[in-house]
PDB file as gemmi writes it, atoms N, CA and C in Angstrom:
CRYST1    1.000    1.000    1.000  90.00  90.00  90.00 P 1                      
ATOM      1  N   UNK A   1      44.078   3.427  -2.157  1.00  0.00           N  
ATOM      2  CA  UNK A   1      42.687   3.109  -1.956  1.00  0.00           C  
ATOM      3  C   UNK A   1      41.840   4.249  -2.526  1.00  0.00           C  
ATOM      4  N   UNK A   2      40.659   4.000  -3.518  1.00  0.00           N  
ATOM      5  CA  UNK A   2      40.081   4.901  -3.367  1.00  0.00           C  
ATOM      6  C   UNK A   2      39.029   5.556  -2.500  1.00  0.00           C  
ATOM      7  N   UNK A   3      38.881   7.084  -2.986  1.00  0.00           N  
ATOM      8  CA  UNK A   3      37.985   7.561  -2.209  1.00  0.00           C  
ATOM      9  C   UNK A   3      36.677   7.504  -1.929  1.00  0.00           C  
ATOM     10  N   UNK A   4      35.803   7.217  -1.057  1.00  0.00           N  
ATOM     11  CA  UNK A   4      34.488   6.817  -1.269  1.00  0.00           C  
ATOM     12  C   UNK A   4      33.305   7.440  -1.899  1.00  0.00           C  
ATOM     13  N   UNK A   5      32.841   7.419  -2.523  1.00  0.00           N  
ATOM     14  CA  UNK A   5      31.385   8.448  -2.967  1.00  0.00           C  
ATOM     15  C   UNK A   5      30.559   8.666  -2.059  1.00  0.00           C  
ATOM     16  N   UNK A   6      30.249  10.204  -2.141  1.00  0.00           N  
ATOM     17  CA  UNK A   6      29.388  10.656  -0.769  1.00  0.00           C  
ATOM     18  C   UNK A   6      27.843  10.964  -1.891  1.00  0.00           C  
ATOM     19  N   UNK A   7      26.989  10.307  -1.117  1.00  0.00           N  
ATOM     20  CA  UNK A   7      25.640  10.572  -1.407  1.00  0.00           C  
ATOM     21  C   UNK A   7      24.858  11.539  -1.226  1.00  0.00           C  
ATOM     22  N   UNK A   8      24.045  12.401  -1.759  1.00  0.00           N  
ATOM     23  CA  UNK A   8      23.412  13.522  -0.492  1.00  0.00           C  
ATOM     24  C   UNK A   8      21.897  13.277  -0.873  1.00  0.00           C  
ATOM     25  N   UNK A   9      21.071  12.983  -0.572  1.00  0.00           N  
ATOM     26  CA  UNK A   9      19.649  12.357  -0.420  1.00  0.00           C  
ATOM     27  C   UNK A   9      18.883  13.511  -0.766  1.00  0.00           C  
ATOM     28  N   UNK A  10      17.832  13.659  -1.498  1.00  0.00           N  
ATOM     29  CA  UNK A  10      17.079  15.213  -1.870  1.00  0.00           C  
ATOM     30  C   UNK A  10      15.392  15.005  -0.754  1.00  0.00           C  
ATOM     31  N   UNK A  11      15.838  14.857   0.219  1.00  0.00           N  
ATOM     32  CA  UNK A  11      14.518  13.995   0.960  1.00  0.00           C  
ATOM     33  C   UNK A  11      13.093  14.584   0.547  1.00  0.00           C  
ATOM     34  N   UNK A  12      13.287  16.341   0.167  1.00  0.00           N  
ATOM     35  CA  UNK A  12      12.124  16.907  -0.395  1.00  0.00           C  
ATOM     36  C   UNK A  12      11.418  15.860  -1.563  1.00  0.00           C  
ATOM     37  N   UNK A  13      12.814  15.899  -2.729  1.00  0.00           N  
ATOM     38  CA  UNK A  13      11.853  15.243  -3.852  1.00  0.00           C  
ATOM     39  C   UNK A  13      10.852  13.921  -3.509  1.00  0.00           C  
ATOM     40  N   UNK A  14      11.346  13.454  -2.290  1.00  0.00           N  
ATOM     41  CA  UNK A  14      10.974  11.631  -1.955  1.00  0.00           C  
ATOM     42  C   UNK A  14       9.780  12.117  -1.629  1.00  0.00           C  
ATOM     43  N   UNK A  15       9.755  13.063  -0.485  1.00  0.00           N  
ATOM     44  CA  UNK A  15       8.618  13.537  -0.248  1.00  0.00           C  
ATOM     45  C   UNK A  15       7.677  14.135  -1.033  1.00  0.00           C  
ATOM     46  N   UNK A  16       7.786  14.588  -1.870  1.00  0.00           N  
ATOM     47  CA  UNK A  16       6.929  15.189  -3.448  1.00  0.00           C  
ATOM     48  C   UNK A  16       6.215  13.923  -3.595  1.00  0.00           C  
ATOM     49  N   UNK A  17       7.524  13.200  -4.305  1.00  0.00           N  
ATOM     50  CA  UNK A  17       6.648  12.051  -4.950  1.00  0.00           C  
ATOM     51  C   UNK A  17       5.950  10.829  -4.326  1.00  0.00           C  
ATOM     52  N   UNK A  18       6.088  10.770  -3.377  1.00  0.00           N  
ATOM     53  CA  UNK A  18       5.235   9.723  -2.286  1.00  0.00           C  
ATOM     54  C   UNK A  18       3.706  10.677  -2.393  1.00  0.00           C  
ATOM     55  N   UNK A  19       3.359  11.599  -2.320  1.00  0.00           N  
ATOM     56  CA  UNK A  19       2.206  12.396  -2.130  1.00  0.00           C  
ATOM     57  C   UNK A  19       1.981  12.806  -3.327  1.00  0.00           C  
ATOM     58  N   UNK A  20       2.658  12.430  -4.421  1.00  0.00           N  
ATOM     59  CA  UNK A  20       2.107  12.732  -6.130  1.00  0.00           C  
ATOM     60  C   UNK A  20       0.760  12.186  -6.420  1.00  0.00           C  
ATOM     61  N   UNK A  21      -0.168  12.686  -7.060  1.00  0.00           N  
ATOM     62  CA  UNK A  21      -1.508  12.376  -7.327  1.00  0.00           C  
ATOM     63  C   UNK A  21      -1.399  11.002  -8.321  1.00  0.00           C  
ATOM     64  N   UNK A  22      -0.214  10.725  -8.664  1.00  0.00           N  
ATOM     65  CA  UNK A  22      -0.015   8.949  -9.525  1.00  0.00           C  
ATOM     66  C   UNK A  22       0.445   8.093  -8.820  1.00  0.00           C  
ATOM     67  N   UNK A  23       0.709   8.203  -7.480  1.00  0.00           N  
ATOM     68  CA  UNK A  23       1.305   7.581  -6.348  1.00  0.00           C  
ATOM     69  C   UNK A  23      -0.343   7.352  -5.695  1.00  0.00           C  
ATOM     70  N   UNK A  24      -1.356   8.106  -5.425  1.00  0.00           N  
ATOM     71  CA  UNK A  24      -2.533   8.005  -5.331  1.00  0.00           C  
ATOM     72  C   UNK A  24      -3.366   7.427  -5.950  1.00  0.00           C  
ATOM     73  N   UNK A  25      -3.130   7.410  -7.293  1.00  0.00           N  
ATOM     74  CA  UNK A  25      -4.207   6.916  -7.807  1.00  0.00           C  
ATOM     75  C   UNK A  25      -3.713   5.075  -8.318  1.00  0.00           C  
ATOM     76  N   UNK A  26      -2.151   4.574  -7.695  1.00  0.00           N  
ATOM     77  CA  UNK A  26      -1.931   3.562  -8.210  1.00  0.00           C  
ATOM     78  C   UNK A  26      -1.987   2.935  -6.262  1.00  0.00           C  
ATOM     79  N   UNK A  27      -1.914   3.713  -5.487  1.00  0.00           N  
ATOM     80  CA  UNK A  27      -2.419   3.312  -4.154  1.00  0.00           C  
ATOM     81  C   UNK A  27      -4.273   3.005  -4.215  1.00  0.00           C  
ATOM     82  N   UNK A  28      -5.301   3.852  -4.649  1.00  0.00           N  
ATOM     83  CA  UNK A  28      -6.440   2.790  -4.843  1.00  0.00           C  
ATOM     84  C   UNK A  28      -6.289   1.905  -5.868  1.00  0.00           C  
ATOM     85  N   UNK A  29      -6.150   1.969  -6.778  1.00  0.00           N  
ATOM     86  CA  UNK A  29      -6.073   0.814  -7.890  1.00  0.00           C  
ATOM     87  C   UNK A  29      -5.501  -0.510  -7.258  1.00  0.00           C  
ATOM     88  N   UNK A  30      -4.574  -0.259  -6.238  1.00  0.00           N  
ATOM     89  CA  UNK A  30      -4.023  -1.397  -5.681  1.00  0.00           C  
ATOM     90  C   UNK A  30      -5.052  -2.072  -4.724  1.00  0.00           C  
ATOM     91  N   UNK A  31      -5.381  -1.117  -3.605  1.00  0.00           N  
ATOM     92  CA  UNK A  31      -6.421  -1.558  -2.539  1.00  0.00           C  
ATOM     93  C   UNK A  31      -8.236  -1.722  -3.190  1.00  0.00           C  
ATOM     94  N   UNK A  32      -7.622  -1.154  -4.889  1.00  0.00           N  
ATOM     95  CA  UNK A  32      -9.742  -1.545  -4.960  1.00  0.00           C  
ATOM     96  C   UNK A  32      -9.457  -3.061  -5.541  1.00  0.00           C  
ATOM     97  N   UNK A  33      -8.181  -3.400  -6.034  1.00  0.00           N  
ATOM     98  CA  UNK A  33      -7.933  -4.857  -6.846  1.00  0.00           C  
ATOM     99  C   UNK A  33      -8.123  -5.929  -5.356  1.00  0.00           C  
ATOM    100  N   UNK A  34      -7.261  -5.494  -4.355  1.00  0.00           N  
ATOM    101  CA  UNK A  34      -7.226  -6.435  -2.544  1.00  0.00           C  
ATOM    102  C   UNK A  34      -8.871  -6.684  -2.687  1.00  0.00           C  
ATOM    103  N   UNK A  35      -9.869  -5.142  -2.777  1.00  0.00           N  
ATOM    104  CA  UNK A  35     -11.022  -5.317  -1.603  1.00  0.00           C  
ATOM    105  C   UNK A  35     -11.812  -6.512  -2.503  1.00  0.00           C  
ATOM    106  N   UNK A  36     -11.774  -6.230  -4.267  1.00  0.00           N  
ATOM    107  CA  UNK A  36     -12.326  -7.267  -5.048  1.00  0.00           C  
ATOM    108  C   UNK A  36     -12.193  -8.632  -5.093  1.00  0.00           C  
ATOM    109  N   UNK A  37     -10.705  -9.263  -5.200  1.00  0.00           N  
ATOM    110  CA  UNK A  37     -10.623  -9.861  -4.929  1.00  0.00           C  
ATOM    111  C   UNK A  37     -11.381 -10.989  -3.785  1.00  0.00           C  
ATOM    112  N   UNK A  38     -10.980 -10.370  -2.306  1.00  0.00           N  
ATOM    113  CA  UNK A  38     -11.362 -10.690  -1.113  1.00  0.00           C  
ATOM    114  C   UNK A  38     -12.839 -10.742  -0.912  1.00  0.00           C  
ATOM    115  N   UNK A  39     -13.580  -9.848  -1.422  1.00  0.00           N  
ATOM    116  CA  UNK A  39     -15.260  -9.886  -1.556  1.00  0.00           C  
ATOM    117  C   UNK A  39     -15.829  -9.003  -0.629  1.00  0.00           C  
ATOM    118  N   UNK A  40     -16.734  -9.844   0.034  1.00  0.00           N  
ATOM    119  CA  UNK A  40     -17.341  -8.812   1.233  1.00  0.00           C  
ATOM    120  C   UNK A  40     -16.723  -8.491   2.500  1.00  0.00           C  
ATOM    121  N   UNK A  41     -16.731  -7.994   3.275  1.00  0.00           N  
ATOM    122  CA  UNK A  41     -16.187  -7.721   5.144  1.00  0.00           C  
ATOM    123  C   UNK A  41     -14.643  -6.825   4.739  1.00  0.00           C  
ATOM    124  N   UNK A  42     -14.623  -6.510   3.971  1.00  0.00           N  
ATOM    125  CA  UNK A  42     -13.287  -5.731   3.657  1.00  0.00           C  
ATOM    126  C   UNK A  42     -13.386  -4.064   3.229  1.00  0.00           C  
ATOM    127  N   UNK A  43     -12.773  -3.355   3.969  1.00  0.00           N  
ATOM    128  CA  UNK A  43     -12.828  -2.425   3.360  1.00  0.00           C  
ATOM    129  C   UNK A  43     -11.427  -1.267   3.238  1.00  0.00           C  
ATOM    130  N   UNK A  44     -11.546  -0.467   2.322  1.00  0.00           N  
ATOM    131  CA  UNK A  44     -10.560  -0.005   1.215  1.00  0.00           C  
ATOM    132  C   UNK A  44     -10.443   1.466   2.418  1.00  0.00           C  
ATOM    133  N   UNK A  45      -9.238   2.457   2.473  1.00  0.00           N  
ATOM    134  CA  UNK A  45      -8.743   3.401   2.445  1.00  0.00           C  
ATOM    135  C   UNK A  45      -7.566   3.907   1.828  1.00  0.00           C  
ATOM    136  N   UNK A  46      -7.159   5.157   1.202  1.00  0.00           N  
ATOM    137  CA  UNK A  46      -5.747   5.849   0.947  1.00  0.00           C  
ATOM    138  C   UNK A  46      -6.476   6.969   1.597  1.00  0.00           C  
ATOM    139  N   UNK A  47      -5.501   8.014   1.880  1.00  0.00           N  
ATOM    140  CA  UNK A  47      -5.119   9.055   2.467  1.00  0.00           C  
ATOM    141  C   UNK A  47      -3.859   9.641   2.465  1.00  0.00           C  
ATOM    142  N   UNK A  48      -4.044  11.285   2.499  1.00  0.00           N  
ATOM    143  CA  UNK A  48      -2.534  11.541   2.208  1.00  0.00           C  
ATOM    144  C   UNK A  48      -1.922  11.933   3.462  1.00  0.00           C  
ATOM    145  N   UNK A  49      -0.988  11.452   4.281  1.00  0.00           N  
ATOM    146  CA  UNK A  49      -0.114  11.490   5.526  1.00  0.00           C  
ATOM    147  C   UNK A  49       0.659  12.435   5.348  1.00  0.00           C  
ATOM    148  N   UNK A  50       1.720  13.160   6.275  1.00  0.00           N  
ATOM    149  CA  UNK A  50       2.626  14.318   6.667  1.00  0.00           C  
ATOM    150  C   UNK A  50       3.303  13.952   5.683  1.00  0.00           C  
ATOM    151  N   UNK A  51       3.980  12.686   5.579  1.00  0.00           N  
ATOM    152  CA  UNK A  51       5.283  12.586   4.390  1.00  0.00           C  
ATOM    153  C   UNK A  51       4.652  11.586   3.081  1.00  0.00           C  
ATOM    154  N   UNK A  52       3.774  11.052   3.047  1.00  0.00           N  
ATOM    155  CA  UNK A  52       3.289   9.909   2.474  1.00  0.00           C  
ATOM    156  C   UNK A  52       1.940   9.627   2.379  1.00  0.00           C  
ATOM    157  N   UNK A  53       1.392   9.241   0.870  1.00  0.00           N  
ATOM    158  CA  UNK A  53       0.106   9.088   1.063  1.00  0.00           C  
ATOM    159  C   UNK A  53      -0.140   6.951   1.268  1.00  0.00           C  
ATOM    160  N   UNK A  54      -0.708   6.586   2.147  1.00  0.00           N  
ATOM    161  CA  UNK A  54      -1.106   5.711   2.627  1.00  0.00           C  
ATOM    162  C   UNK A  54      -2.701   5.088   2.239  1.00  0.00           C  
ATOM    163  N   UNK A  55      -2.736   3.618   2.080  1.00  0.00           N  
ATOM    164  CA  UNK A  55      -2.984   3.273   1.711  1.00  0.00           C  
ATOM    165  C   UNK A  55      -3.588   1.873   2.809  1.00  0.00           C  
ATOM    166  N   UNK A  56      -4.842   1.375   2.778  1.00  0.00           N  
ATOM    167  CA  UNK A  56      -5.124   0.394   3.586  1.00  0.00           C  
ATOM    168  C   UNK A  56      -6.192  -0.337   3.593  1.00  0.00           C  
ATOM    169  N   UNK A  57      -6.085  -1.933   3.859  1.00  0.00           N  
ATOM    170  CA  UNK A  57      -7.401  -2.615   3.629  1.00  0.00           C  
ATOM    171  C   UNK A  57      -7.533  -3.151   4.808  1.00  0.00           C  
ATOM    172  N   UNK A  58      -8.875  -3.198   5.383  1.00  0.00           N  
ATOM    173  CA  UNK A  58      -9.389  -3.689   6.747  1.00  0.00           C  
ATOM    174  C   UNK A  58     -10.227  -4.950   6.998  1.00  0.00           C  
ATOM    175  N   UNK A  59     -10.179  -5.819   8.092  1.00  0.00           N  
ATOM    176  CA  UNK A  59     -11.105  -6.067   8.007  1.00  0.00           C  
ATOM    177  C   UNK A  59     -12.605  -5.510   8.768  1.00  0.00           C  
ATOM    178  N   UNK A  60     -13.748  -5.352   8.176  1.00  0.00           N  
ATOM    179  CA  UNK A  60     -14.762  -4.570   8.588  1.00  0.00           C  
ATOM    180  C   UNK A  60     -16.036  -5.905   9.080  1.00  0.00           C  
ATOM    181  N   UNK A  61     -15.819  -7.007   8.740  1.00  0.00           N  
ATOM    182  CA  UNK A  61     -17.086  -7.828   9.690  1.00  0.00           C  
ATOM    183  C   UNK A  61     -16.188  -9.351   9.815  1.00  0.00           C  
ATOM    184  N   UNK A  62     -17.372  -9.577  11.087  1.00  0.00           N  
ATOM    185  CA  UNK A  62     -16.618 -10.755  11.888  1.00  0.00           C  
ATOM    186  C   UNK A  62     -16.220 -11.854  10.601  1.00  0.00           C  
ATOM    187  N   UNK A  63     -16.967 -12.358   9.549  1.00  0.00           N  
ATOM    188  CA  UNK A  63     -16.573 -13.195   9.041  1.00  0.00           C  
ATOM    189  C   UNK A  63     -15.181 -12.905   8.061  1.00  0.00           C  
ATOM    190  N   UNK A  64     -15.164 -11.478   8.118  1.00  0.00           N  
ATOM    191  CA  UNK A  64     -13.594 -11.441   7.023  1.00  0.00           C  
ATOM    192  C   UNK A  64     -12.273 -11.325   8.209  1.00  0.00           C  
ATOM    193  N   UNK A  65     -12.626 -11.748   9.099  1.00  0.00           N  
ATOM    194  CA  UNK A  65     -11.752 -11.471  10.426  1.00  0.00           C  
ATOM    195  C   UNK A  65     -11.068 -13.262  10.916  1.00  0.00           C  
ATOM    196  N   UNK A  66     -12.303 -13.495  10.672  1.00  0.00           N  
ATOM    197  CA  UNK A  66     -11.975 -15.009  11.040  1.00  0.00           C  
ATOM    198  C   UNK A  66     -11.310 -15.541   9.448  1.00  0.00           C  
ATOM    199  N   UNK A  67     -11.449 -15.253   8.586  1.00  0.00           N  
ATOM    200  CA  UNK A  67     -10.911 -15.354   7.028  1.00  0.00           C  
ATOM    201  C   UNK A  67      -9.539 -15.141   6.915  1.00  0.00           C  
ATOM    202  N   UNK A  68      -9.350 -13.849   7.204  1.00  0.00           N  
ATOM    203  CA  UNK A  68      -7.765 -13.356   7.319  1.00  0.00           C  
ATOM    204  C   UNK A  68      -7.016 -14.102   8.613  1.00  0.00           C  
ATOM    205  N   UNK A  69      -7.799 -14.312   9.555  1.00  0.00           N  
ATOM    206  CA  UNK A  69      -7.104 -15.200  10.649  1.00  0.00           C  
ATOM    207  C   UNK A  69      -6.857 -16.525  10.409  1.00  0.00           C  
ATOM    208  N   UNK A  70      -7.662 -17.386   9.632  1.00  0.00           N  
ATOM    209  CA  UNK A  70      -7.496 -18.482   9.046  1.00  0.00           C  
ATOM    210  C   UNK A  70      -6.390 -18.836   7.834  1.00  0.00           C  
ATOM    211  N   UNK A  71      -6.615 -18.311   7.229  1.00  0.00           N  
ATOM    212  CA  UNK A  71      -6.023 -17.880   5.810  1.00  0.00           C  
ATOM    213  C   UNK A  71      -4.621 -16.391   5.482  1.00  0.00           C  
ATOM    214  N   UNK A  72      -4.589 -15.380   6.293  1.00  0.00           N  
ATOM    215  CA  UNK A  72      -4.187 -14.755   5.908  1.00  0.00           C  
ATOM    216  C   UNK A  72      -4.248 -14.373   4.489  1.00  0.00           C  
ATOM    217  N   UNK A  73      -5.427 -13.541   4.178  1.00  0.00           N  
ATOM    218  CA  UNK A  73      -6.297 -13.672   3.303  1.00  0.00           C  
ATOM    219  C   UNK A  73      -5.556 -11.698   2.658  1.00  0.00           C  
ATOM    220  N   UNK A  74      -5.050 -11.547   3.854  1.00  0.00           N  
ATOM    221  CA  UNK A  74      -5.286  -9.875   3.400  1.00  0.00           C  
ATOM    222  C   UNK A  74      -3.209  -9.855   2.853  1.00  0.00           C  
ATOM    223  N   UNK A  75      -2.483 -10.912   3.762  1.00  0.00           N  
ATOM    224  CA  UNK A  75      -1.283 -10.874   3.281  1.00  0.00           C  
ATOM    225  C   UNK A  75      -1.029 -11.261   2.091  1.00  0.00           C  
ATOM    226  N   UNK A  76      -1.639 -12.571   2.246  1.00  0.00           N  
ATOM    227  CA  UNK A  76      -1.741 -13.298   0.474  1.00  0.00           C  
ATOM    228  C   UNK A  76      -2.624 -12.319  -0.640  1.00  0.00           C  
ATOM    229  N   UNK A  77      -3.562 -11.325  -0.832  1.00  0.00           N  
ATOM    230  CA  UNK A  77      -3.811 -10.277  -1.798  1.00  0.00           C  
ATOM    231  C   UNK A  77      -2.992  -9.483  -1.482  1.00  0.00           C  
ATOM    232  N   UNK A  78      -2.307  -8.746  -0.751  1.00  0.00           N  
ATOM    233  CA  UNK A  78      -1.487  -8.068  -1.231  1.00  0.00           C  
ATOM    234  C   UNK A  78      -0.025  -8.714  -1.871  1.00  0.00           C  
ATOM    235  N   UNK A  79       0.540  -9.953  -1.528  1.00  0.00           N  
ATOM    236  CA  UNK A  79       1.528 -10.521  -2.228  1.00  0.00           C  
ATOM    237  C   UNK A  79       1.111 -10.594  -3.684  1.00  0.00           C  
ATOM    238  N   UNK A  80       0.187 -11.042  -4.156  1.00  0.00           N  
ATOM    239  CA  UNK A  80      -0.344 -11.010  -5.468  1.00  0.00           C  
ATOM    240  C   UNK A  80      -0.434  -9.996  -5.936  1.00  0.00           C  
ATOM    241  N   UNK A  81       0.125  -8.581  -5.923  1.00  0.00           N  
ATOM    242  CA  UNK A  81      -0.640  -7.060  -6.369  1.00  0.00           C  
ATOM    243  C   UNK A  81       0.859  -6.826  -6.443  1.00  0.00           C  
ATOM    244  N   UNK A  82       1.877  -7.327  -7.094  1.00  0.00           N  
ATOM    245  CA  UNK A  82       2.825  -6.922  -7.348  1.00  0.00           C  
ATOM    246  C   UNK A  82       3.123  -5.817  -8.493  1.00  0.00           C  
ATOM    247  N   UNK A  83       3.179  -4.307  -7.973  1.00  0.00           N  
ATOM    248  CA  UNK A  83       2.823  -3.558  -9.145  1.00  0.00           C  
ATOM    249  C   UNK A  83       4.581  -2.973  -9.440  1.00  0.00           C  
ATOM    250  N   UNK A  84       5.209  -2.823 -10.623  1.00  0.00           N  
ATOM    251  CA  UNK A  84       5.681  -2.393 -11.254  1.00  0.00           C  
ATOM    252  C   UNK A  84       7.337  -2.643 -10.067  1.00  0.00           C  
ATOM    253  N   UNK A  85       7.337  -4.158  -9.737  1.00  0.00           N  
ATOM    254  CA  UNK A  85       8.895  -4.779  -8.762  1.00  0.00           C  
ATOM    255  C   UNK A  85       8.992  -5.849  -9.727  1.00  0.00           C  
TER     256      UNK A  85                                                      
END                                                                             
C-alpha cells in the first residue's frame, strides 16, 4: 500500500492574501455590481477583519426588506456575480 501524502497548510499566506488590496478591490467591485443592480434601499460595505477582508450588502429601507423577503433579491444578485469560479 502506499504511503499517504502529508499536507502542511501555510495558513499565514491564506491569511496575506484574503486581506490583499486585489482581494479588496474585487470585494467592492462585487458589492457595487449587487447594490446597482438591486437599486435603491441597499447598501454596500467591505472592511478588513482579523483574518479576512469582508464584504456586505444590506438591506437599509423598509421597501428593499420586503423585496429581498419576497424575492430573495440579495441571494439571487449575488448568485449572478460569479467572479472568476
Amino acid at each position: 500500500m502506499a504511503k499517504r501524502t502529508r499536507y502542511k497548510w501555510n495558513l499565514a499566506a491564506f491569511q496575506q492574501i484574503r486581506r490583499s488590496p486585489e482581494v479588496d478591490r474585487m470585494l467592492n467591485q462585487i458589492v457595487d455590481n449587487i447594490v446597482a443592480e438591486l437599486g435603491e434601499g441597499y447598501e454596500k460595505s467591505v472592511r478588513a477583519g482579523r483574518t479576512r477582508s469582508r464584504g456586505s450588502v444590506i438591506t437599509a429601507e423598509v421597501e428593499a426588506i420586503i423585496d429581498n423577503n419576497t424575492n430573495d433579491s440579495l441571494l439571487r444578485a449575488l448568485a449572478r456575480q460569479r467572479v472568476g469560479l
